[in-house]
The first five atom37 places (N, CA, C, CB, O) and aatype in JSON, in Angstrom:
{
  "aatype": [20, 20, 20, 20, 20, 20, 20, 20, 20, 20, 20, 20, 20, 20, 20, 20, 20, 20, 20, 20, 20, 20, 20, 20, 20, 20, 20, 20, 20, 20, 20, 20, 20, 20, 20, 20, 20, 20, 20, 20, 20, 20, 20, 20, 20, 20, 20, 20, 20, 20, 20, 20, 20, 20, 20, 20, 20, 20, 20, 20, 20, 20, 20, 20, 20, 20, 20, 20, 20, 20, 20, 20, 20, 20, 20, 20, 20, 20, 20, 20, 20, 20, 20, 20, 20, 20, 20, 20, 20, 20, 20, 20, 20, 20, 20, 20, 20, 20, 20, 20, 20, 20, 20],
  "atom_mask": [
    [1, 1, 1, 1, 1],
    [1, 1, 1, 1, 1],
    [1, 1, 1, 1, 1],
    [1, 1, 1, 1, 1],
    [1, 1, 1, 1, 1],
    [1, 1, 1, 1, 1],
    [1, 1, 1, 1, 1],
    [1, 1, 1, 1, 1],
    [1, 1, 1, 1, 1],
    [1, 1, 1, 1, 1],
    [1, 1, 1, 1, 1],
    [1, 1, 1, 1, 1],
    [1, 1, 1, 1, 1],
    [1, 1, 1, 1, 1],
    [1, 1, 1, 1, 1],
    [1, 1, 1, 1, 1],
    [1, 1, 1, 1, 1],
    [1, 1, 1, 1, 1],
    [1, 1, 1, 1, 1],
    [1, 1, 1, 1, 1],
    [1, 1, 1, 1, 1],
    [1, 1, 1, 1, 1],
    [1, 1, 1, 1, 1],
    [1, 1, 1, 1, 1],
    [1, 1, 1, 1, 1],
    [1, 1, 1, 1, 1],
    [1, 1, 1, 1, 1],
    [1, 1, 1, 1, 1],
    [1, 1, 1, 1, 1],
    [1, 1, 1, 1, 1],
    [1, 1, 1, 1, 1],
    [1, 1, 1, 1, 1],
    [1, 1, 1, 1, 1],
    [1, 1, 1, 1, 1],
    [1, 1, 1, 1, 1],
    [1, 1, 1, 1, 1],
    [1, 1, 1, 1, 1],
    [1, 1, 1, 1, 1],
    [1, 1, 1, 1, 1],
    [1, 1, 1, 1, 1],
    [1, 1, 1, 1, 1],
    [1, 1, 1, 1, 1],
    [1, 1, 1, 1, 1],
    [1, 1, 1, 1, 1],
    [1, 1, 1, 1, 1],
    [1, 1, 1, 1, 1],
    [1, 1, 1, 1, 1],
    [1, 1, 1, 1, 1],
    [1, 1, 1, 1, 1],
    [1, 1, 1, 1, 1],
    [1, 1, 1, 1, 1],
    [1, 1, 1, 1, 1],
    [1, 1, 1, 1, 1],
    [1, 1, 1, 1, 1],
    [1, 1, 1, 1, 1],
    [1, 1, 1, 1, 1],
    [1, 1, 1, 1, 1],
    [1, 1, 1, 1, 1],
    [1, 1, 1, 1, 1],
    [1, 1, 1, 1, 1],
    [1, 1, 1, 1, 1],
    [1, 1, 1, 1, 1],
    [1, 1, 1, 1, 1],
    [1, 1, 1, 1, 1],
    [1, 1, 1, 1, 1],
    [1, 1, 1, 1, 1],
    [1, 1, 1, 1, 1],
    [1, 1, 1, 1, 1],
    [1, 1, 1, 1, 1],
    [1, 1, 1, 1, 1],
    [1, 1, 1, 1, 1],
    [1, 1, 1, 1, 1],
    [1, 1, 1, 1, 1],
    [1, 1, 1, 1, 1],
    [1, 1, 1, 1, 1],
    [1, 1, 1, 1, 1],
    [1, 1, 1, 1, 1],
    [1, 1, 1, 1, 1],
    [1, 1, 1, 1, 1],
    [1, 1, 1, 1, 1],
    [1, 1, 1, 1, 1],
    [1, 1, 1, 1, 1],
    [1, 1, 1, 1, 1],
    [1, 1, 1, 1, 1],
    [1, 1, 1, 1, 1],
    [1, 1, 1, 1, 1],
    [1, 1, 1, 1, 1],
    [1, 1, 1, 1, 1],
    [1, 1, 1, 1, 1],
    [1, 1, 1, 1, 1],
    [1, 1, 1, 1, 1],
    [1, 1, 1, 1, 1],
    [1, 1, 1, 1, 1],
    [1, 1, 1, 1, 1],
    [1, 1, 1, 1, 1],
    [1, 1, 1, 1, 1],
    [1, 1, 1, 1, 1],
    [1, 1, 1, 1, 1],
    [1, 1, 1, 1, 1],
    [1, 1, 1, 1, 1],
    [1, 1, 1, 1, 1],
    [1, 1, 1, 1, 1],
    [1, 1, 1, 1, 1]
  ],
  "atom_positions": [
    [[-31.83, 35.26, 97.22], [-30.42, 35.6, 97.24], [-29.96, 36.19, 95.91], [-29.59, 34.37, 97.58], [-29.15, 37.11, 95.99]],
    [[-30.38, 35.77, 94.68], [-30.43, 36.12, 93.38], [-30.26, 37.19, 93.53], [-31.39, 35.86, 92.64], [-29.17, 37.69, 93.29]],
    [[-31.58, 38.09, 94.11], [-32.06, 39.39, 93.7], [-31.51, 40.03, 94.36], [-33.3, 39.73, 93.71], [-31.61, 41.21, 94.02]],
    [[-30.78, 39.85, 95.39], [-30.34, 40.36, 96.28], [-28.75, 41.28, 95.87], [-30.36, 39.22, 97.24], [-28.29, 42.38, 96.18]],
    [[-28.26, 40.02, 94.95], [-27.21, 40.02, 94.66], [-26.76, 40.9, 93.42], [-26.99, 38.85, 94.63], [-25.75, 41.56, 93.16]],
    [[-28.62, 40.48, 92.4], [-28.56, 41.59, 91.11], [-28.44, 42.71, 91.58], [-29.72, 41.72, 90.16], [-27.68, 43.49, 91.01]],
    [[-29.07, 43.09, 92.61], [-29.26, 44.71, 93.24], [-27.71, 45.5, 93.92], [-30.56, 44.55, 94.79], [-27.55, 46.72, 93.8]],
    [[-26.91, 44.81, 94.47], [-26.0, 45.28, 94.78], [-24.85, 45.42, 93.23], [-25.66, 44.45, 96.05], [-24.04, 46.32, 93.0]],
    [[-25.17, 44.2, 92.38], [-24.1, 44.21, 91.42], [-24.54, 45.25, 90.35], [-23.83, 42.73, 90.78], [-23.8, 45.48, 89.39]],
    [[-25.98, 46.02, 90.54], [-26.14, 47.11, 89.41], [-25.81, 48.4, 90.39], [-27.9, 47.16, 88.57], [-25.33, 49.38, 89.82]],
    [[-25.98, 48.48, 91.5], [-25.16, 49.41, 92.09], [-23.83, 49.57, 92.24], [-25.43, 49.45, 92.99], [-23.55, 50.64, 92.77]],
    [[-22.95, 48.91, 91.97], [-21.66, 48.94, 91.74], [-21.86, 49.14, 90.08], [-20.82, 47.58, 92.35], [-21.18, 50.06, 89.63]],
    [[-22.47, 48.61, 89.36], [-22.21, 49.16, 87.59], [-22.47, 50.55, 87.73], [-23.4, 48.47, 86.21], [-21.63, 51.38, 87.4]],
    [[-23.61, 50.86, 88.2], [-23.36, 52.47, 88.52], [-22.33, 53.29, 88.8], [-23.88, 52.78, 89.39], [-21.91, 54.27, 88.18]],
    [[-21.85, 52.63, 90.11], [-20.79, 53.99, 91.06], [-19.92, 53.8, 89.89], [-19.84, 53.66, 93.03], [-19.51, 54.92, 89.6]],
    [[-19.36, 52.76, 88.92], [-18.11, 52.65, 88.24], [-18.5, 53.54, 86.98], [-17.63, 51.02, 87.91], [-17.62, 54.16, 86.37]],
    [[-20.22, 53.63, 86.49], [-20.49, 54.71, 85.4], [-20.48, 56.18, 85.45], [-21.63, 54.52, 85.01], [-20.45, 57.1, 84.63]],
    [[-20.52, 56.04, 86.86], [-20.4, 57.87, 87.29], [-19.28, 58.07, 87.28], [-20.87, 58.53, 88.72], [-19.08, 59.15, 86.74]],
    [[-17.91, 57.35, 87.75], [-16.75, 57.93, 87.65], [-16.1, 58.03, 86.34], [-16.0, 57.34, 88.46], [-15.25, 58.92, 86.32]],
    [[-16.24, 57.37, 85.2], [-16.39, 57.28, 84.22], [-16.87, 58.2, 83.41], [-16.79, 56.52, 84.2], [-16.49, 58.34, 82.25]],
    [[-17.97, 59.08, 84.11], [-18.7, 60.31, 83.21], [-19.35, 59.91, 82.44], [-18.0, 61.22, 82.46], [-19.92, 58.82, 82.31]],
    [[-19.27, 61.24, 81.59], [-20.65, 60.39, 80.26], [-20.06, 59.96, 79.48], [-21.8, 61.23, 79.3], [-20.66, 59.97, 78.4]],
    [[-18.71, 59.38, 79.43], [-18.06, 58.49, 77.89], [-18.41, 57.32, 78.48], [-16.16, 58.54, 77.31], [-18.56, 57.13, 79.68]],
    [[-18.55, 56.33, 77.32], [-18.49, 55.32, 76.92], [-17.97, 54.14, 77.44], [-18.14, 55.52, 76.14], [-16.93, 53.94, 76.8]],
    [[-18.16, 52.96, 78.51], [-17.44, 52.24, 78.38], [-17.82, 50.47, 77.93], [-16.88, 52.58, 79.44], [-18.85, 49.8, 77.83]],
    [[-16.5, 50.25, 77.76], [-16.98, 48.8, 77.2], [-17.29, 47.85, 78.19], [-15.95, 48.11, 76.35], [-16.54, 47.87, 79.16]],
    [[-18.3, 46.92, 78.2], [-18.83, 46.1, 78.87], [-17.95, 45.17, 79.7], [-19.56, 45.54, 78.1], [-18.05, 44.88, 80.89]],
    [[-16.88, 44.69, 78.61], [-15.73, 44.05, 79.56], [-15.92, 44.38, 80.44], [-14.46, 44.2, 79.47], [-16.51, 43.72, 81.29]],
    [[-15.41, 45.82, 80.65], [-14.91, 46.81, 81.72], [-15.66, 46.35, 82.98], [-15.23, 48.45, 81.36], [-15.06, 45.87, 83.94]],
    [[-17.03, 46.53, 82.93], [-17.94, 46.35, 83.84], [-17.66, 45.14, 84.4], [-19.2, 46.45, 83.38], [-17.52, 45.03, 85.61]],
    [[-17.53, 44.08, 83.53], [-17.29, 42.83, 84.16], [-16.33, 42.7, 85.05], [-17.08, 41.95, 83.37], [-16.62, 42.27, 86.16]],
    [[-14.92, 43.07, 84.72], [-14.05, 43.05, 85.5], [-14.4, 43.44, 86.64], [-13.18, 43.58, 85.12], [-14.44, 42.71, 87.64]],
    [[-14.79, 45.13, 86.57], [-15.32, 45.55, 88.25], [-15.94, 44.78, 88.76], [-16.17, 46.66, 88.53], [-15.05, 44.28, 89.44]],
    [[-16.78, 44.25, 89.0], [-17.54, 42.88, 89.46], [-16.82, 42.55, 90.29], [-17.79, 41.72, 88.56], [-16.72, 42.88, 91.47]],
    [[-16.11, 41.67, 89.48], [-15.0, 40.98, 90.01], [-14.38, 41.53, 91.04], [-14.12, 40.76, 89.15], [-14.58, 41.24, 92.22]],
    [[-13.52, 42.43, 90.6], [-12.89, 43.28, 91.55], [-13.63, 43.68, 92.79], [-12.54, 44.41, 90.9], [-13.21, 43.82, 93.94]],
    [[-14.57, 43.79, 92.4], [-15.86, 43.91, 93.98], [-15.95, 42.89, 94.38], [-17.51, 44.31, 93.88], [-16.51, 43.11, 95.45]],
    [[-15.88, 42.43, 94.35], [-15.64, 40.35, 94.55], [-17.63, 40.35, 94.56], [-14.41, 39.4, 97.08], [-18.33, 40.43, 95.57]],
    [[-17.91, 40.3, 93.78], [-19.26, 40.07, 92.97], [-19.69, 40.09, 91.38], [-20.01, 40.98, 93.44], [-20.51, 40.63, 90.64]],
    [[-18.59, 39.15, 91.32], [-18.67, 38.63, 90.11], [-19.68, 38.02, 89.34], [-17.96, 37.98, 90.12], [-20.36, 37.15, 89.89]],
    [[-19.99, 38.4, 87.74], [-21.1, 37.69, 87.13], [-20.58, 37.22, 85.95], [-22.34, 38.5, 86.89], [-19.48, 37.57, 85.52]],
    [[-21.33, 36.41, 85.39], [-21.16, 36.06, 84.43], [-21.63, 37.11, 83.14], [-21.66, 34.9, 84.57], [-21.87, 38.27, 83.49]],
    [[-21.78, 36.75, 81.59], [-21.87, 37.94, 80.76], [-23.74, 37.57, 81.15], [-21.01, 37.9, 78.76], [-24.56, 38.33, 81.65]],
    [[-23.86, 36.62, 80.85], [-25.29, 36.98, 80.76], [-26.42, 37.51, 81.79], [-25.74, 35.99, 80.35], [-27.55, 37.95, 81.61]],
    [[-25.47, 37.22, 83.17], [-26.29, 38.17, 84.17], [-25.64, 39.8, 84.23], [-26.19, 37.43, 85.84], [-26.11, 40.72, 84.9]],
    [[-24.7, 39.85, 83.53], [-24.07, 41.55, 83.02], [-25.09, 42.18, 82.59], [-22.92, 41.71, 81.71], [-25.49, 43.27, 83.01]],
    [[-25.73, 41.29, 81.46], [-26.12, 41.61, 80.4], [-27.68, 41.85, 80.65], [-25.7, 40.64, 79.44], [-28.25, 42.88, 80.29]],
    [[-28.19, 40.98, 81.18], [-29.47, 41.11, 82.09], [-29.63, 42.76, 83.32], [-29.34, 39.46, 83.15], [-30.51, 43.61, 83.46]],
    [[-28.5, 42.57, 83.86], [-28.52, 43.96, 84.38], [-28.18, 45.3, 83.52], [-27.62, 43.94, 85.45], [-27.99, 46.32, 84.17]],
    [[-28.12, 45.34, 82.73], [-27.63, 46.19, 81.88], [-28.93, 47.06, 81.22], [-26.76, 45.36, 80.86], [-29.25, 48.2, 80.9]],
    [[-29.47, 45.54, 81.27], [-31.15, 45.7, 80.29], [-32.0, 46.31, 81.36], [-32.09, 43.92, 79.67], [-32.72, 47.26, 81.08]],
    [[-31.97, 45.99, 82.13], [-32.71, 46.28, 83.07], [-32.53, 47.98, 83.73], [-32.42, 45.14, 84.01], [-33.37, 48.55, 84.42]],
    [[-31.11, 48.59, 83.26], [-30.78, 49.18, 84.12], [-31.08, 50.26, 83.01], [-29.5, 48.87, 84.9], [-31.22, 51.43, 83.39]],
    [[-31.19, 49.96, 81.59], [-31.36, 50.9, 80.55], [-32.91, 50.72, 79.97], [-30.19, 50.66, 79.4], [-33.25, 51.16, 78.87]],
    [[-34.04, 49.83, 81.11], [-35.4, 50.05, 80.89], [-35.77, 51.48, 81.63], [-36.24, 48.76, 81.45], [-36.46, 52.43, 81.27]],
    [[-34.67, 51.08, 83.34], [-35.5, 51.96, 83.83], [-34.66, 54.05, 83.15], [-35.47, 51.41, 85.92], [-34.72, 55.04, 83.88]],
    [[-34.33, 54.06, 82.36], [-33.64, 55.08, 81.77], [-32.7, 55.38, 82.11], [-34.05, 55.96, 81.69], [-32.27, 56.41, 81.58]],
    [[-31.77, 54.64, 83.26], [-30.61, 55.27, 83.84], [-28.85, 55.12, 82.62], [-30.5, 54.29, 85.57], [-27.79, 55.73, 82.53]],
    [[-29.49, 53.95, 81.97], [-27.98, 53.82, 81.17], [-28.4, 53.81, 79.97], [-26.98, 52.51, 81.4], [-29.54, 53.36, 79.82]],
    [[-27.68, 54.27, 78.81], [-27.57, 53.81, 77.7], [-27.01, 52.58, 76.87], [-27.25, 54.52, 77.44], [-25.88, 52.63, 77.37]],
    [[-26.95, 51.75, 76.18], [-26.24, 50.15, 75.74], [-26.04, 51.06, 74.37], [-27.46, 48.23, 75.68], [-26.77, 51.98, 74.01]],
    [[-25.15, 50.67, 73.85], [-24.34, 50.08, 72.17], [-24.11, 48.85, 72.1], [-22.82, 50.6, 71.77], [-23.11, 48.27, 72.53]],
    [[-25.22, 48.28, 71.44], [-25.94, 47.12, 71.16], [-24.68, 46.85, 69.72], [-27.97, 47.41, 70.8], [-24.08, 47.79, 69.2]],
    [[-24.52, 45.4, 69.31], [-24.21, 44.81, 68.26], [-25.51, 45.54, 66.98], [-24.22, 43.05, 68.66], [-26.59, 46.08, 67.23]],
    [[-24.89, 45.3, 65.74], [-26.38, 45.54, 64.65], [-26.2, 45.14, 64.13], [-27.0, 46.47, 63.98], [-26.38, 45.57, 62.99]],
    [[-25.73, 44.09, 64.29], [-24.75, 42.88, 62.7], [-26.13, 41.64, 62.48], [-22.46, 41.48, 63.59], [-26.9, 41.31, 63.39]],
    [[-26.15, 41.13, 61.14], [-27.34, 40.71, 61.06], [-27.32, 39.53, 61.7], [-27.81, 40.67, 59.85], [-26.42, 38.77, 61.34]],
    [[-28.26, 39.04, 62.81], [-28.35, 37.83, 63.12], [-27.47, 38.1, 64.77], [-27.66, 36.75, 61.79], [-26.95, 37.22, 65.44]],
    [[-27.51, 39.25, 65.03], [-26.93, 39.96, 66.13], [-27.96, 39.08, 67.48], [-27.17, 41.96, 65.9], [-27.53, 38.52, 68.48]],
    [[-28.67, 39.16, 67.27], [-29.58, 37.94, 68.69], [-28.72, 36.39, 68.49], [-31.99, 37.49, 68.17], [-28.77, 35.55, 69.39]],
    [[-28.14, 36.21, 67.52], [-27.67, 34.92, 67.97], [-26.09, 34.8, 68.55], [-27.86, 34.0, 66.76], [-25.41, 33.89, 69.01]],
    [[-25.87, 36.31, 68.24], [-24.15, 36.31, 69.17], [-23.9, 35.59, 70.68], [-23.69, 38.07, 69.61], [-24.76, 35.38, 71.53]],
    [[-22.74, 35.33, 70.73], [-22.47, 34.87, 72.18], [-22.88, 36.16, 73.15], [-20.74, 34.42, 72.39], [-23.31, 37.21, 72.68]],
    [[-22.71, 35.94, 74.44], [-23.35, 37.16, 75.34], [-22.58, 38.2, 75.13], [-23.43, 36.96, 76.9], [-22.82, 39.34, 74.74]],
    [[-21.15, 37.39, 75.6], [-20.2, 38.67, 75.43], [-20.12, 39.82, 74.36], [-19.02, 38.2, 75.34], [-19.43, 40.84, 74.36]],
    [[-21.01, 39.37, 73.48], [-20.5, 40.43, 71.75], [-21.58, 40.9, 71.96], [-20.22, 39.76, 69.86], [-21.58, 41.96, 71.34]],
    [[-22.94, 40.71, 72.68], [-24.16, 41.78, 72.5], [-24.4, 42.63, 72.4], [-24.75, 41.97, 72.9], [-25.03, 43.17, 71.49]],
    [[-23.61, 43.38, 74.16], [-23.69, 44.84, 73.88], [-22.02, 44.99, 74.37], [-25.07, 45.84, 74.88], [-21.44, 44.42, 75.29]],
    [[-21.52, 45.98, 73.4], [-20.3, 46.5, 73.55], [-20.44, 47.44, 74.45], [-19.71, 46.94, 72.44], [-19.59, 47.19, 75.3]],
    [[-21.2, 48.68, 74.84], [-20.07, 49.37, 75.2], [-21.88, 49.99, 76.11], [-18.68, 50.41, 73.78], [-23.04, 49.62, 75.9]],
    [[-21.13, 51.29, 77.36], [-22.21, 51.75, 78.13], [-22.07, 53.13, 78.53], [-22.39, 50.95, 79.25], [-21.05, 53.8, 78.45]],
    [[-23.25, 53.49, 78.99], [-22.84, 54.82, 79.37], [-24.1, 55.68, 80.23], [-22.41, 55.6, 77.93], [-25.16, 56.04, 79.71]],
    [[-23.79, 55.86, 81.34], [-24.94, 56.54, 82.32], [-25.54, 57.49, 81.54], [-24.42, 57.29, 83.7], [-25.08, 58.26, 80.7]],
    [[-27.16, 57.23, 82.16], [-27.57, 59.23, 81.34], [-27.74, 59.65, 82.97], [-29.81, 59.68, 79.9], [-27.64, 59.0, 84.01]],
    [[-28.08, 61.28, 82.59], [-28.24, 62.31, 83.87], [-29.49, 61.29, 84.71], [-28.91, 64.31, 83.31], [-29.09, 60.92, 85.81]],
    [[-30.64, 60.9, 84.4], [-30.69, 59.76, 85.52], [-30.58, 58.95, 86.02], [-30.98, 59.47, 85.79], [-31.31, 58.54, 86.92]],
    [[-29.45, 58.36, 85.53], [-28.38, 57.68, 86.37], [-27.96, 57.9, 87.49], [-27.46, 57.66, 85.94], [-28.2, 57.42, 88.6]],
    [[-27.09, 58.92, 86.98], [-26.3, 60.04, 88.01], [-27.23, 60.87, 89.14], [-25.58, 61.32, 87.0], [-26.77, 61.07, 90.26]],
    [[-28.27, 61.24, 88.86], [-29.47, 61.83, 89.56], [-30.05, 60.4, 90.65], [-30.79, 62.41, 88.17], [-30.3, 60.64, 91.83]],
    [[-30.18, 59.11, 90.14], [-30.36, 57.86, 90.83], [-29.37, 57.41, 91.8], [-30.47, 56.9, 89.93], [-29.73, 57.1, 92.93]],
    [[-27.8, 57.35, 91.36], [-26.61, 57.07, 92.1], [-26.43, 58.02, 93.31], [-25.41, 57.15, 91.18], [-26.21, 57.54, 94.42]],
    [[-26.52, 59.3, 93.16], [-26.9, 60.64, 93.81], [-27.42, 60.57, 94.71], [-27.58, 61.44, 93.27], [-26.87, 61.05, 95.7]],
    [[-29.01, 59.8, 94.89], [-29.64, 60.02, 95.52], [-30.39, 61.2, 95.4], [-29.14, 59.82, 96.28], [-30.83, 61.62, 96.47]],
    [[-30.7, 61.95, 94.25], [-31.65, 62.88, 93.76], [-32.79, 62.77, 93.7], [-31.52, 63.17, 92.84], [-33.61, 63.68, 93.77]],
    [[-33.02, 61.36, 93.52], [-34.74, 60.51, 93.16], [-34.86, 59.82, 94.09], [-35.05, 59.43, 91.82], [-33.8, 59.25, 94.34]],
    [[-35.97, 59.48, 95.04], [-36.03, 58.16, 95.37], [-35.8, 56.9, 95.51], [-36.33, 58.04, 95.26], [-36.16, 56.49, 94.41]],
    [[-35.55, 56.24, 95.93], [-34.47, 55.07, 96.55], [-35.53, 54.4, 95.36], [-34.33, 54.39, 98.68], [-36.64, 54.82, 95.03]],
    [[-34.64, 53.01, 94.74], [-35.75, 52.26, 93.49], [-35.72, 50.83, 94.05], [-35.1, 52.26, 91.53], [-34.68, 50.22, 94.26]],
    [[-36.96, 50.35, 94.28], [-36.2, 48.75, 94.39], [-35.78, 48.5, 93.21], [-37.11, 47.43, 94.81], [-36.11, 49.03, 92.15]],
    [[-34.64, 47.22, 93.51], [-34.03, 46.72, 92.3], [-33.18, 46.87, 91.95], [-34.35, 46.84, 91.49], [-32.65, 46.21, 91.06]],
    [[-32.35, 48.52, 92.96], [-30.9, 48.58, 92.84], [-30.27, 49.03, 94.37], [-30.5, 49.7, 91.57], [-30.65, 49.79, 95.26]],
    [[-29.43, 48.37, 94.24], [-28.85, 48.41, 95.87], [-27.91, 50.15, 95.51], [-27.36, 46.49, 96.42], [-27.12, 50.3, 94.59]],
    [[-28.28, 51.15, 96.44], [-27.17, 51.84, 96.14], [-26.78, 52.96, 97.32], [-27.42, 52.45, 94.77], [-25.78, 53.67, 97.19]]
  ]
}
């Protein structure tokens, strides 16, 4: 059910990064949508999808760089986000369907 649930909630971080464009947004932000999708997470499963979503190259993170930055609370980790073109090429449906994101 977990996975089930990560997969739909990084497909919604998506659709909300494409409308967004290529600026910047802050992580809050993301959280809220969640919510508002009524699939709400907490920061550290945000934050987990986030990582995950900027292994497979689709997003970029603005990470904290303050020293001792791994011991911040979740919320201060990564500030802020931002789709790259395969993102948008992924959300699209340009590439191949991926497991791992509902979209």
């Amino acid at each position: 059910m977990d996975d089930q649930r990560h997969e739909i909630q990084r497909g919604w971080i998506l659709e909300y990064l494409v409308l967004a464009g290529f600026n910047w947004v802050p992580s809050k932000s993301l959280l809220y949508h969640l919510r508002d999708m009524r699939c709400p997470a907490s920061w550290k499963t945000l934050n987990f999808n986030l990582e995950y979503l900027e292994q497979k190259g689709w997003v970029k993170l603005e990470r904290e760089r303050t020293r001792g930055a791994e011991e911040l609370p979740e919320e201060k980790k990564i500030l802020a986000v931002v789709i790259t073109a395969a993102g948008v090429d992924a959300k699209d449906a340009r590439v191949p369907s991926e497991p791992g994101v509902k979209l």
